[in-house]
N, C-alpha and C positions, 0 to 999 in steps of 0.2 A: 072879779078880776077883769072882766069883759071893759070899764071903763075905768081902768087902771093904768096912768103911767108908768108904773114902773113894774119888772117881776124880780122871782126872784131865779137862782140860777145856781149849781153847784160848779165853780172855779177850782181844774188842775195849774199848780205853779209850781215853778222847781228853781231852786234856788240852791247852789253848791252840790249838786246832783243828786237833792235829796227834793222827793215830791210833797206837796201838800196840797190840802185840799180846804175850800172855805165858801159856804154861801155868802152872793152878794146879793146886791139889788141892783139890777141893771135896767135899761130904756132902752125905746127901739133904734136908737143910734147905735147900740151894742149890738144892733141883729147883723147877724154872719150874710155872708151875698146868697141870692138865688132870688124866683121866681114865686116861690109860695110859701106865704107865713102860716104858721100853726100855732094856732093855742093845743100846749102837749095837754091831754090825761094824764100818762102812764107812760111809765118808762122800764125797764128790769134792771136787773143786776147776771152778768151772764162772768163766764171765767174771765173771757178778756176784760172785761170792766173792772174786773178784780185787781188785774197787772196793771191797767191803768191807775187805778188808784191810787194803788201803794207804790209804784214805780217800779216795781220787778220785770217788770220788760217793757220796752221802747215801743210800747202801743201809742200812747199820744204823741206827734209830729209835730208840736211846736207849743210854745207856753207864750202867755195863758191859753187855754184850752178846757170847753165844756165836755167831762165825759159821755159815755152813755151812749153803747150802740144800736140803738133801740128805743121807736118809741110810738103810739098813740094819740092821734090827738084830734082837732077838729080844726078846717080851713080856716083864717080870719081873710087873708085877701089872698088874689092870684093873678095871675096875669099870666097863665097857662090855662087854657079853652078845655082843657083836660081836668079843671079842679075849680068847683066855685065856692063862694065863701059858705058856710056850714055843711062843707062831705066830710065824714071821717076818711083820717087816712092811717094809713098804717108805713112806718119806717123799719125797713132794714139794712145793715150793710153798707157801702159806698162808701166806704172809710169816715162815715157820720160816728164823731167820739172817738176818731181818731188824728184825721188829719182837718175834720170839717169838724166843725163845734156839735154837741151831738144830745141827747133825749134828758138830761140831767137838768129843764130849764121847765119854766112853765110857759117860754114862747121861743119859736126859733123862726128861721128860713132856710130853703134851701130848694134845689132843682126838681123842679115836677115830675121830671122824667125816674127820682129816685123814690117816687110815692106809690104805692098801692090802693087804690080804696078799699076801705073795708067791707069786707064782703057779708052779702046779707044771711041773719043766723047767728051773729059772732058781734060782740058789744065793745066797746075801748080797752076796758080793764082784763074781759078774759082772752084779748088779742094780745095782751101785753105778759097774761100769765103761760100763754104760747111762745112768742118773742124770739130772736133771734133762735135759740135751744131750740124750741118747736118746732119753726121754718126748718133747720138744720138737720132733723130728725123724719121729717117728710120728705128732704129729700134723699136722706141715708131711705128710707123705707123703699121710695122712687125707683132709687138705683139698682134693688133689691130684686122690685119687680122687675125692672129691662131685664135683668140678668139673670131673669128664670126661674128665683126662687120664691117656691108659693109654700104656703101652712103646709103642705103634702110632702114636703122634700125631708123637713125633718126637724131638728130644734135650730133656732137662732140666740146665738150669745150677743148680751149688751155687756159690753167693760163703761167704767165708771155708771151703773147704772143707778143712784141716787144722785146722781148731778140732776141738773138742766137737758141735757139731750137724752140722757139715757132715761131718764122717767119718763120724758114724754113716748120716748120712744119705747118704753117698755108698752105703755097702754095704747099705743098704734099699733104695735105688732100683736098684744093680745085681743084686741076691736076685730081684726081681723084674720083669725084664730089659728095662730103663727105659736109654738109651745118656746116659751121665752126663758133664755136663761140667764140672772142678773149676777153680775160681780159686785164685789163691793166689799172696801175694806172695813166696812160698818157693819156685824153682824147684829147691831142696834134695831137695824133699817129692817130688819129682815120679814116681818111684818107690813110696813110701809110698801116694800118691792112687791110679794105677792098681791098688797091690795090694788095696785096696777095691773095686776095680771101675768107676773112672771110663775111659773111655773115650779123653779127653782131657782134657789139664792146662791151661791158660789164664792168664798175665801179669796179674796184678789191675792193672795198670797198662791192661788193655786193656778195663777197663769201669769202670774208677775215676773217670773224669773224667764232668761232666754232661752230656749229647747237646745237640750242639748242633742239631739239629732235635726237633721231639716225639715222631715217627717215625722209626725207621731201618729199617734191613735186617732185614724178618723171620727170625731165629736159632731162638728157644727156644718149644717146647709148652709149657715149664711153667718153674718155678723155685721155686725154694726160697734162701730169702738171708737174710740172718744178719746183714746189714753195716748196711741204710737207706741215707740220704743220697744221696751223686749217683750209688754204684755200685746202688741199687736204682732210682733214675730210667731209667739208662743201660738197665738189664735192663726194664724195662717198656716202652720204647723199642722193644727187641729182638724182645720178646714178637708170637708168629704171631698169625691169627687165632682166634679162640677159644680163646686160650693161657688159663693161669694163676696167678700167683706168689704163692705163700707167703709173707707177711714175720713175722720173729717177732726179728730181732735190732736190733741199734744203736751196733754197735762205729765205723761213718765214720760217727756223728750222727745225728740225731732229725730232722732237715728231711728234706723231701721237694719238689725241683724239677723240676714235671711240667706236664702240659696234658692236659685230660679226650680229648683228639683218640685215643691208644690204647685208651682204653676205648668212645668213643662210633663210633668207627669200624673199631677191627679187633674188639670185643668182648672186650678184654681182662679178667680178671678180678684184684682184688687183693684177696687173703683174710690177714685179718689173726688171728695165731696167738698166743694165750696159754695159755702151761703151767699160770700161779702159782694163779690160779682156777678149773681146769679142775672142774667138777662129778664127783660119785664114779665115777656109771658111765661114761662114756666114758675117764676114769682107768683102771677097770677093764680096759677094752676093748682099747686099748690097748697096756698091760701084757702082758695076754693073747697080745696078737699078737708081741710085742717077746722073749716070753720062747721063741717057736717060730720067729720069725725074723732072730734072730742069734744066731748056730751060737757057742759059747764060742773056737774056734780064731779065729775074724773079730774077737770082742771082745780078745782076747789080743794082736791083733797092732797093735791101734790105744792099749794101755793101758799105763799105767804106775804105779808102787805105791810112793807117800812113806808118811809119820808126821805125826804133828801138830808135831815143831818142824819141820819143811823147809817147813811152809806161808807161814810168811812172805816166804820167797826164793819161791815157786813162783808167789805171789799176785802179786809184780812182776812176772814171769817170762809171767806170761800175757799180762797188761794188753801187754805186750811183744810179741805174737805168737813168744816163745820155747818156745811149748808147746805141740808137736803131737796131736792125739788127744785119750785121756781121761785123767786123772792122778783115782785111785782115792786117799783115804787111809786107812790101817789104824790107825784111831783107837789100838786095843792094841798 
């Protein structure tokens, strides 16, 4: 590919408010603006690429449009003092596959200031079988720690835990010997979740519904949840004294049906998690941590490795809860 005019690139269009998707072959006149080109590796497949795809929610910001929030790849040229040609970098977030063309190509550009380098310990492909999920789940963990809770406090619930965030984040919190407890409407999975490290496996049916008091039966030190709606109500309910919950997702809805009573009486805390903005150094930081605490054997067994035409079928496929772990794509 290295002396190849043209790549290739997976194109969102929307035509009568119905989206489609279609590889071309584009040239570097097709490359989006910015400071540093990259030949990508790897790219993933995470929820929001799923909405993007299929068109269920107004993730992409204009057509045509490359999805793919997320991606891997190595420098070809720069013209930022901060990236020379052959560094791996790593992309996440900055509305890259959203409103800026995004990881679904085998070459792009875009602003130096939205790069990482890949940090050493950590290869193209298994930084991409981390990828936005993982980033998201390091810092759900992050938030964790500030706020006091350590493996000693007691168990921590993962909701949606066969996703992307919640796997990774199941074998973060069991690395660091945290007694983990996964949901999941998949009791398929249930094998898969403990070989992560969850402790116990949990019926999403058994925190899906909204509580019907504000307070329940003290359960969780901490949480990490992926879902919102009335299974993040349900879990804040649950929540001990001086617990904590992570929220960073919104696959059961964007409400939240609650009463200040868990917070103003048991001390509950709810710390709200976003990847897409994250500032460069704690990006860094992060990274850092993610590249020494997940062993490639752990990421290998939660990942799986399409192409860019299987991403149409894969992008329903998730929206579906049909896609356990992480799904890698190998743009080449």
């Amino acid at each position: 590919m290295a002396g190849s005019a043209s790549f290739r690139a997976l194109v969102a269009d929307q035509a009568e408010g119905k989206t489609t998707t279609s590889i071309k072959n584009h040239s570097d006149a097709d490359l989006p603006q910015g400071n540093v080109t990259v030949r990508v590796a790897y790219s993933t497949l995470n929820y929001k690429d799923g909405l993007a795809l299929t068109g269920k929610a107004p993730i992409l910001r204009g057509f045509p449009m490359v999805p793919g929030i997320d991606f891997s790849g190595t420098v070809e040229a720069s013209d930022d003092a901060r990236f020379k040609p052959g560094d791996p970098v790593i992309l996440t977030g900055w509305g890259v596959g959203e409103r800026h063309p995004g990881g679904y190509t085998q070459k792009t550009r875009l602003k130096a200031e939205w790069l990482v380098h890949l940090p050493q310990g950590l290869d193209l492909k298994h930084a991409m079988a981390i990828g936005t999920a993982g980033f998201t789940s390091m810092l759900c963990l992050q938030a964790l720690e500030r706020a006091g809770v350590t493996p000693g406090s007691g168990p921590i619930v993962v909701t949606g835990a066969a996703g992307g965030v919640g796997s990774v984040a199941i074998a973060l919190l069991a690395r660091h010997g945290y007694e983990v407890a996964a949901v999941t409407g998949r009791p398929e999975l249930d094998g898969f979740l403990k070989g992560l490290g969850a402790t116990q496996v949990l019926p999403r049916a058994e925190l899906a519904l909204r509580p019907d008091k504000p307070m329940l039966k003290e359960r969780w030190a901490g949480a990490i949840d992926t879902v919102g709606g009335d299974t993040l109500a349900h879990v804040i309910a649950e929540t001990r004294y001086g617990g904590a919950v992570a929220a960073c997702g919104l696959a059961g809805g964007t409400s939240l049906s609650t009463t200040v009573l868990p917070f103003i009486l048991r001390g509950v805390s709810l710390l709200g998690v976003d990847s897409v903005m994250c500032p460069h150094e704690p990006r860094v930081a992060a990274w850092a941590r993610l590249a020494t605490e997940l062993p490639a054997k752990t990421l290998d067994a939660l990942t799986e490795t399409i192409g860019l035409d299987q991403l149409a079928d894969y992008g329903a496929k998730i929206l579906k809860g049909e896609v356990r772990g992480r799904v890698v794509v190998d743009v080449n």
